[in-house]
Residue, then its C-alpha position, 0 to 999 in steps of 0.5 A: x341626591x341626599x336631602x338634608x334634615x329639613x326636606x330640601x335638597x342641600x344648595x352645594x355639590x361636593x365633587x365631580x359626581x355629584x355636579x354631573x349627576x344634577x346636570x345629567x352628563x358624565x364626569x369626564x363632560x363635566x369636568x370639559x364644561x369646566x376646562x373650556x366653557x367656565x363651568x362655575x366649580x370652585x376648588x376650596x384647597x385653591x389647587x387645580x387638581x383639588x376637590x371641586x364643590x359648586x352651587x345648584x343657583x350658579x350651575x342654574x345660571x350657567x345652563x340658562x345663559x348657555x344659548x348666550x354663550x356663543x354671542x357673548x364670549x364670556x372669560x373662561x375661569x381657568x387659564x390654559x393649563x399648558x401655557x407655562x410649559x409651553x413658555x418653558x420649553x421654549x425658553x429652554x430651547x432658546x437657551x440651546x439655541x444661544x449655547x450652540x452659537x457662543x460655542x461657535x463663536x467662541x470657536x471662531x474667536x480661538x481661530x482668530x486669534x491663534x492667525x493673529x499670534x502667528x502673523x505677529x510673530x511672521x512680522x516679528x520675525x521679518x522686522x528683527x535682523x539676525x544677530x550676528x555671529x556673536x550672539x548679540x547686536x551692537x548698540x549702534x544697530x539698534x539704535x538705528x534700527x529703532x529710528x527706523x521703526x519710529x519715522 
């Protein structure tokens, strides 16, 4: 690490190279430290893949507190990254799950009411005498006949 004007090394670590190499580990461990132990780093653009810079004063405190780690489960900094997508393909599948039942539905209710027009009609057809051989019903037969159908 480069010291600055004065002598002493600088206080911040710019990137992942910089904070593996004071803590002696890969990047790749590091970048784990960070993702499931809440490694103190924090991301000045405030995006999840952005550049990380750090403090050697919290990276101190963090390596020192590590044997407490395990007693006290501290809250990790960042969140599972994989939660909302995981909310999402549930959600979508959900949303399959229900269009493939109101298509079924929607299926069952055409069924119904295809048995319902042609029940109505089968009594229609049962309930109305045929005409005669004129063509049309004389008054008093109808008049009758929906006597009948009121009583």
């Amino acid at each position: 690490m480069a010291a600055n004007k004065k002598g002493e090394a600088p206080k911040f670590l710019a990137g992942w190279k910089d904070i593996a190499s004071y803590l002696g580990k890969g990047v790749r461990t590091v970048q784990r430290y960070e993702r499931e132990m809440g490694l103190p780093v924090r991301r000045p653009a405030a995006k999840s893949r952005a550049a990380v810079v750090a403090t050697k004063v919290e990276l101190d405190a963090w390596v020192a507190a590590s044997p407490y780690r395990g007693v006290f489960s501290l809250p990790r900094t960042i969140s599972d990254s994989r939660a909302p997508a995981r909310g999402i393909t549930e959600g979508i599948l959900e949303m399959v799950r229900l269009r493939d039942q109101m298509m079924e539905l929607r299926e069952e209710l055409r069924t119904t009411l295809q048995t319902l027009h042609l029940t109505v009609e089968n009594i229609h057809l049962k309930s109305v005498p045929p005409p005669p051989t004129g063509g049309c019903f004389p008054l008093r037969i109808l008049i009758g006949e929906t006597k009948q159908w009121l009583t």
